[in-house]
N, CA, C and O atoms as CSV, one atom per row, in Angstrom:
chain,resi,resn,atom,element,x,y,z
A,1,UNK,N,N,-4.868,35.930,6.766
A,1,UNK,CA,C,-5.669,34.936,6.135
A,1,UNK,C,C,-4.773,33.785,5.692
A,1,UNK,O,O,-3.761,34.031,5.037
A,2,UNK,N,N,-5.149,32.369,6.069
A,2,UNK,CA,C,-4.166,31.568,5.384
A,2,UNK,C,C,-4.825,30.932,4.440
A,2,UNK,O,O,-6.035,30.810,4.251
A,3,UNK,N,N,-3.561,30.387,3.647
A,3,UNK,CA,C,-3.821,29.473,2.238
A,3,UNK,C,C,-4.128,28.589,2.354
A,3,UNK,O,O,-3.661,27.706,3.073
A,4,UNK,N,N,-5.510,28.559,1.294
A,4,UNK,CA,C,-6.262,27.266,1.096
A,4,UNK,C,C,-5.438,26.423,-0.208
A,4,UNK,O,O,-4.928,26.978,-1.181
A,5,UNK,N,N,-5.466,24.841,0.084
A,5,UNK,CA,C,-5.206,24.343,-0.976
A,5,UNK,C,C,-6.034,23.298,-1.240
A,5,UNK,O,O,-6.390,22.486,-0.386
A,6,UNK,N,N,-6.412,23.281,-2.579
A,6,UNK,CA,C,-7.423,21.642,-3.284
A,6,UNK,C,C,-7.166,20.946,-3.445
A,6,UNK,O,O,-8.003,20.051,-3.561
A,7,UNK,N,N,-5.565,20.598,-3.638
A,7,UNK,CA,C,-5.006,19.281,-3.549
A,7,UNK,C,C,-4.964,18.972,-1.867
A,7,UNK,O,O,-4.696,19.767,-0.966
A,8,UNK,N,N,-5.400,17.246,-1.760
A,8,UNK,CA,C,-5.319,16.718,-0.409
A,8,UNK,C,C,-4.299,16.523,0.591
A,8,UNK,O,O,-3.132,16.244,0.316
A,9,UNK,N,N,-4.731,16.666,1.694
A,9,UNK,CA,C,-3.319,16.111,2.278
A,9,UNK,C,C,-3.109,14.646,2.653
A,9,UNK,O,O,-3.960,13.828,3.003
A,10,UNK,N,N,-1.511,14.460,2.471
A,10,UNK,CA,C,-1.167,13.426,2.402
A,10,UNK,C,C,-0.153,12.655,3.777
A,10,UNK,O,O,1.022,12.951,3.993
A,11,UNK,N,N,-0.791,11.854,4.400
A,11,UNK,CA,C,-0.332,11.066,5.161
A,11,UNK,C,C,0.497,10.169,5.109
A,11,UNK,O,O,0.673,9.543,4.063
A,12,UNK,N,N,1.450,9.817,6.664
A,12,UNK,CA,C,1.887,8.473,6.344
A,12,UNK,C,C,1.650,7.375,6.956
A,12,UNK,O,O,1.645,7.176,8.171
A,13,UNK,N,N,1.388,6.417,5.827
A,13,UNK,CA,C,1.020,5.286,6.530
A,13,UNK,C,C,1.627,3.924,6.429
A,13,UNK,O,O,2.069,3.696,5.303
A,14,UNK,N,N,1.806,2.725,7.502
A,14,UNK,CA,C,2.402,1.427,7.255
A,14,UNK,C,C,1.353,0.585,6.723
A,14,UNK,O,O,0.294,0.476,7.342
A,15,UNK,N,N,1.496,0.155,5.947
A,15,UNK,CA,C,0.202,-1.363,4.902
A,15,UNK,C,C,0.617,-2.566,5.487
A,15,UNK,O,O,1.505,-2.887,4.698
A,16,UNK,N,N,0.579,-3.458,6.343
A,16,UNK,CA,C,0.884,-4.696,6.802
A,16,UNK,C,C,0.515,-5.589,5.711
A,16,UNK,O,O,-0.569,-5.009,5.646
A,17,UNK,N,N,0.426,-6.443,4.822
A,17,UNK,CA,C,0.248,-7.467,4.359
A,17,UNK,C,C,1.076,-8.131,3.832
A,17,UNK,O,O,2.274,-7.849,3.811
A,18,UNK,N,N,0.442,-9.338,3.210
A,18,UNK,CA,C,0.988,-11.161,2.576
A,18,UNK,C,C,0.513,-11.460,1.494
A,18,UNK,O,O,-0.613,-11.049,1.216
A,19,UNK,N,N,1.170,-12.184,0.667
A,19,UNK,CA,C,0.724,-12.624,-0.496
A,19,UNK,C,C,-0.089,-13.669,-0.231
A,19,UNK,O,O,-0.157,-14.188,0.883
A,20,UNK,N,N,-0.849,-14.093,-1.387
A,20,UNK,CA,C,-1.852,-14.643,-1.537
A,20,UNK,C,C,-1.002,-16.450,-1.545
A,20,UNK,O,O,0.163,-16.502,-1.940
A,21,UNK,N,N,-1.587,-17.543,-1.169
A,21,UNK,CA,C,-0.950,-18.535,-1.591
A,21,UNK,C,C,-0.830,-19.060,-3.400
A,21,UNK,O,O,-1.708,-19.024,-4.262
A,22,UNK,N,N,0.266,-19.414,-3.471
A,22,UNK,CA,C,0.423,-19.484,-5.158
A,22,UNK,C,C,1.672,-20.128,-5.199
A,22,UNK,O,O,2.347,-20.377,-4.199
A,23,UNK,N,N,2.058,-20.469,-6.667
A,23,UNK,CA,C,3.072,-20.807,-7.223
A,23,UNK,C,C,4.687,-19.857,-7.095
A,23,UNK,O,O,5.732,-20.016,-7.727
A,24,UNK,N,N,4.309,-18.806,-5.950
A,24,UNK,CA,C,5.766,-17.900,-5.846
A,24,UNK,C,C,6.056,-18.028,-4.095
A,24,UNK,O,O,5.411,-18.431,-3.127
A,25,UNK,N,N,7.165,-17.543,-4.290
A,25,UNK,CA,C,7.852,-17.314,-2.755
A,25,UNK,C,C,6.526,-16.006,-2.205
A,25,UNK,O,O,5.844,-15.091,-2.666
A,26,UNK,N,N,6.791,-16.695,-1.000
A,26,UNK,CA,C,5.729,-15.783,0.171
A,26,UNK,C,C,6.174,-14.436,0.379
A,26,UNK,O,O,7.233,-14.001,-0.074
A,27,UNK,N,N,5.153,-13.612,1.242
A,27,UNK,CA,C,5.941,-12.236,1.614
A,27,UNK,C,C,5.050,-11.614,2.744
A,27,UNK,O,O,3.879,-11.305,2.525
A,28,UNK,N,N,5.621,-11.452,3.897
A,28,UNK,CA,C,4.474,-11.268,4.485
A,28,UNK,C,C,5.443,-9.938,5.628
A,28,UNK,O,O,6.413,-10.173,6.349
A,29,UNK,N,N,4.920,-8.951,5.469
A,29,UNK,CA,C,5.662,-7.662,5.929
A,29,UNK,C,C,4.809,-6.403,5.885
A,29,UNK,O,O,3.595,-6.370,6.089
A,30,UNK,N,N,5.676,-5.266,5.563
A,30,UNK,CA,C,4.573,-4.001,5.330
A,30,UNK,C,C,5.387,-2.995,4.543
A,30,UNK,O,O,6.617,-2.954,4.510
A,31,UNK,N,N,4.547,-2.190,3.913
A,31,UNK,CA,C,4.719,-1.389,2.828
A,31,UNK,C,C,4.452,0.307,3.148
A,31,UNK,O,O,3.330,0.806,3.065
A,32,UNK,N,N,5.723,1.110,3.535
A,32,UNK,CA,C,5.150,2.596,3.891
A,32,UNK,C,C,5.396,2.828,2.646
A,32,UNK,O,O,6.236,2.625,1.770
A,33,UNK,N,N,3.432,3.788,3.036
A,33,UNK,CA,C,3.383,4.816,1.704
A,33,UNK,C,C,2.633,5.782,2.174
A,33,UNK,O,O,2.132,5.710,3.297
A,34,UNK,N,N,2.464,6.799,1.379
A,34,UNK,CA,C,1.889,8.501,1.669
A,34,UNK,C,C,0.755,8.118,0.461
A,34,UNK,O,O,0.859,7.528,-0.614
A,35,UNK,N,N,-0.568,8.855,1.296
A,35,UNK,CA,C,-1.531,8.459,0.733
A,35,UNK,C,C,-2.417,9.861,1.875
A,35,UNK,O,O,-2.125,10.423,2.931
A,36,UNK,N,N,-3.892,9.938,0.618
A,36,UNK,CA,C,-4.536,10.979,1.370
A,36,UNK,C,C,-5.745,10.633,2.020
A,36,UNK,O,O,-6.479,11.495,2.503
A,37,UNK,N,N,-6.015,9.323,2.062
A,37,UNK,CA,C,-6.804,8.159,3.041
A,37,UNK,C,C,-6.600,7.324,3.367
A,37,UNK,O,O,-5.656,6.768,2.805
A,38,UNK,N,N,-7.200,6.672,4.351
A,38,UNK,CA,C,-6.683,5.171,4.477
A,38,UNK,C,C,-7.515,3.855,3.472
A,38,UNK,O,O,-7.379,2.635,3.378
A,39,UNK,N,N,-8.382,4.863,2.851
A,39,UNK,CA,C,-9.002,3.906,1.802
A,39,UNK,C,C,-8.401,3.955,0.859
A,39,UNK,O,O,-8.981,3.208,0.071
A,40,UNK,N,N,-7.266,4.523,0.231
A,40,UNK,CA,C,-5.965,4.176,-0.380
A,40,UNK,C,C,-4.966,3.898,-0.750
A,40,UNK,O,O,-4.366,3.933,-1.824
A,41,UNK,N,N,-4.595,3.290,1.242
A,41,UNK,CA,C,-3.263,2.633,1.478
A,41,UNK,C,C,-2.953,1.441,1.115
A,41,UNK,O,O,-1.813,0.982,1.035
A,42,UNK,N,N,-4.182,0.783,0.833
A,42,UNK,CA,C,-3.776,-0.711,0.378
A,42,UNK,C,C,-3.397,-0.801,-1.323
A,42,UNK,O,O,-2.470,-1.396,-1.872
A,43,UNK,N,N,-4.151,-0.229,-1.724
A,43,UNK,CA,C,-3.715,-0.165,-3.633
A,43,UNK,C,C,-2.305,0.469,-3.820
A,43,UNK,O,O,-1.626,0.218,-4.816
A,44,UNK,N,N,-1.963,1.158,-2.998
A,44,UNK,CA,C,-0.527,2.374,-3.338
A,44,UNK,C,C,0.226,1.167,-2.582
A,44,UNK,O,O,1.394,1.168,-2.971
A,45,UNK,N,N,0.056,0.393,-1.880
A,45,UNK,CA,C,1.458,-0.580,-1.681
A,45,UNK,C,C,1.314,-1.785,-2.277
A,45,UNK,O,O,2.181,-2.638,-2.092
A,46,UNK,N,N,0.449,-1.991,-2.906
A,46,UNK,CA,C,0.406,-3.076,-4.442
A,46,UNK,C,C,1.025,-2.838,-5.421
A,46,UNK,O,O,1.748,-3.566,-6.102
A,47,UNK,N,N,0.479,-0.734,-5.614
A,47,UNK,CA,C,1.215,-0.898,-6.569
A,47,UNK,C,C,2.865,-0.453,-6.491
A,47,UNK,O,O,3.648,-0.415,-7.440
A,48,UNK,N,N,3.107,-0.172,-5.251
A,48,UNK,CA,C,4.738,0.204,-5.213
A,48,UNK,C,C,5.555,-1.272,-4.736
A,48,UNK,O,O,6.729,-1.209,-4.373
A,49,UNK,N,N,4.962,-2.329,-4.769
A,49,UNK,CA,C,5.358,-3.763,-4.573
A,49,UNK,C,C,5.428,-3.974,-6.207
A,49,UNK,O,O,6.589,-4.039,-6.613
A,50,UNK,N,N,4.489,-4.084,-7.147
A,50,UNK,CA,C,4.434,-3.977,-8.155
A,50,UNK,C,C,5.845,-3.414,-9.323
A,50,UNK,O,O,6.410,-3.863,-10.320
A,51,UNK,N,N,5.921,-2.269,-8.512
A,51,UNK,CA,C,7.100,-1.247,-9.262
A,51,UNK,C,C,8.364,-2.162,-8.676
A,51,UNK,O,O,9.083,-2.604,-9.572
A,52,UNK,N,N,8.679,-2.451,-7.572
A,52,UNK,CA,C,9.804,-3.144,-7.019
A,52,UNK,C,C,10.075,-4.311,-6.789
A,52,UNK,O,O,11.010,-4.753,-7.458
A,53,UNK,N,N,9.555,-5.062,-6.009
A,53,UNK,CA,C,10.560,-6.246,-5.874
A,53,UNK,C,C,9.254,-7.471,-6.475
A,53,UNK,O,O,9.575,-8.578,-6.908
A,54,UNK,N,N,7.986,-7.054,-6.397
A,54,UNK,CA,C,7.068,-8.141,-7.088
A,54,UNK,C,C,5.902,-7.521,-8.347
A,54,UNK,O,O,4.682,-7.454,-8.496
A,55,UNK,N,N,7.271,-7.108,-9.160
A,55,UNK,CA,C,6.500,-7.258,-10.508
A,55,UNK,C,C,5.311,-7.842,-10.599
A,55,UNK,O,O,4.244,-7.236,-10.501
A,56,UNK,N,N,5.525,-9.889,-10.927
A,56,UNK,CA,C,4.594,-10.434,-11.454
A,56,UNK,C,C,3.424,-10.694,-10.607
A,56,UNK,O,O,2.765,-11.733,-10.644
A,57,UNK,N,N,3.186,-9.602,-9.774
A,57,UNK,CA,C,2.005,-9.584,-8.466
A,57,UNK,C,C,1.287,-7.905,-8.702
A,57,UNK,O,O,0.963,-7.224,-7.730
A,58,UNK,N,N,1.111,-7.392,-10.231
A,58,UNK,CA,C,0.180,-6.349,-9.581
A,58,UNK,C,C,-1.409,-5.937,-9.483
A,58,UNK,O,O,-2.105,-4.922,-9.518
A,59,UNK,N,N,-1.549,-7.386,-9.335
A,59,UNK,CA,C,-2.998,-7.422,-8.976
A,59,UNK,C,C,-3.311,-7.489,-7.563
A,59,UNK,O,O,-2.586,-7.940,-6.675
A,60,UNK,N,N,-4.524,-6.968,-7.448
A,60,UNK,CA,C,-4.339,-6.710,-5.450
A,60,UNK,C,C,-5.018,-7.955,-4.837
A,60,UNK,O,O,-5.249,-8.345,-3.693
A,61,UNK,N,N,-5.302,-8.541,-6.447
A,61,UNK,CA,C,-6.172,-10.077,-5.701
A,61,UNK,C,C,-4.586,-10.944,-5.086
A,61,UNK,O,O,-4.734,-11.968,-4.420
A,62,UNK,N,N,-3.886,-10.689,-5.232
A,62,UNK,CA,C,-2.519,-11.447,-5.201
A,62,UNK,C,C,-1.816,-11.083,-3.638
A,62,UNK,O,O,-0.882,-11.746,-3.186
A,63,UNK,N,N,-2.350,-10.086,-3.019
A,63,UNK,CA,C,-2.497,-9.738,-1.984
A,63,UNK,C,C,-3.381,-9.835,-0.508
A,63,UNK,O,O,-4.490,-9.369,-0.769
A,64,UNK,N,N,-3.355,-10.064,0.279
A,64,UNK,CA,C,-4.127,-9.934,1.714
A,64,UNK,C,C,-3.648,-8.699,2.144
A,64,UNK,O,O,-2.425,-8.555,2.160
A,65,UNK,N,N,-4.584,-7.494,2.607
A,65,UNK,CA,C,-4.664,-7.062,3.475
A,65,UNK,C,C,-4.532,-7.242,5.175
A,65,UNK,O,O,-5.565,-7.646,5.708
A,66,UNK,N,N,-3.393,-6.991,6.060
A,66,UNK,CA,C,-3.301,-7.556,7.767
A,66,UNK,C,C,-3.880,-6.258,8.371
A,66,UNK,O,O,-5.081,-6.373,8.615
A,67,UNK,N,N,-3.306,-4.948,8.707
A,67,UNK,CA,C,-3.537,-3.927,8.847
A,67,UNK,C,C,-2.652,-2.819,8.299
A,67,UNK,O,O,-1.587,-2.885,7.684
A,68,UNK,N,N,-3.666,-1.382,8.842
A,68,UNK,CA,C,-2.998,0.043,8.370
A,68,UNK,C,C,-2.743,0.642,9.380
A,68,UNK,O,O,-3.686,0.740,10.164
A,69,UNK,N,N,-1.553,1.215,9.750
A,69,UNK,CA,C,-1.427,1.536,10.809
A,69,UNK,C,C,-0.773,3.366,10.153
A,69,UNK,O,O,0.099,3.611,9.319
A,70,UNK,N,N,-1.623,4.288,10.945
A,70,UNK,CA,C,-0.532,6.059,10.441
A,70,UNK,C,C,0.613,5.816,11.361
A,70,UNK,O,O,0.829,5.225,12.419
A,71,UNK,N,N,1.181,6.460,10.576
A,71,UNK,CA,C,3.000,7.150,11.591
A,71,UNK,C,C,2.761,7.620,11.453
A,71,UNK,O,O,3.294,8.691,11.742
């Protein structure tokens, strides 16, 4: 019999996007993150942009979505 587990599984995925136009330097690249949908890949690389190199951006309005691509 194998083991069931309730926590989800977690994928990996690339987030393609760009910042929004504004008063800061541009950024337009992609963000791998592990996530257990793809309806949660875009917020988890806001907010790990957020944690790193663009602090004063952690709103996801500050963001465009390009695409999600799994590895």
């Amino acid at each position: 019999m194998g083991y069931q587990s309730d926590e989800p599984e977690f994928h990996h995925y690339r987030c393609h996007l760009r910042s929004v136009p504004g008063m800061w330097a541009t950024y337009d690249g992609h963000v791998d993150v592990w996530a257990p949908s793809e309806d949660e890949v875009f917020q988890r690389a806001v907010r790990q942009l957020a944690r790193t190199s663009f602090p004063d951006r952690p709103s996801m309005s500050s963001w465009r979505l390009d695409r999600i691509e799994r590895l």
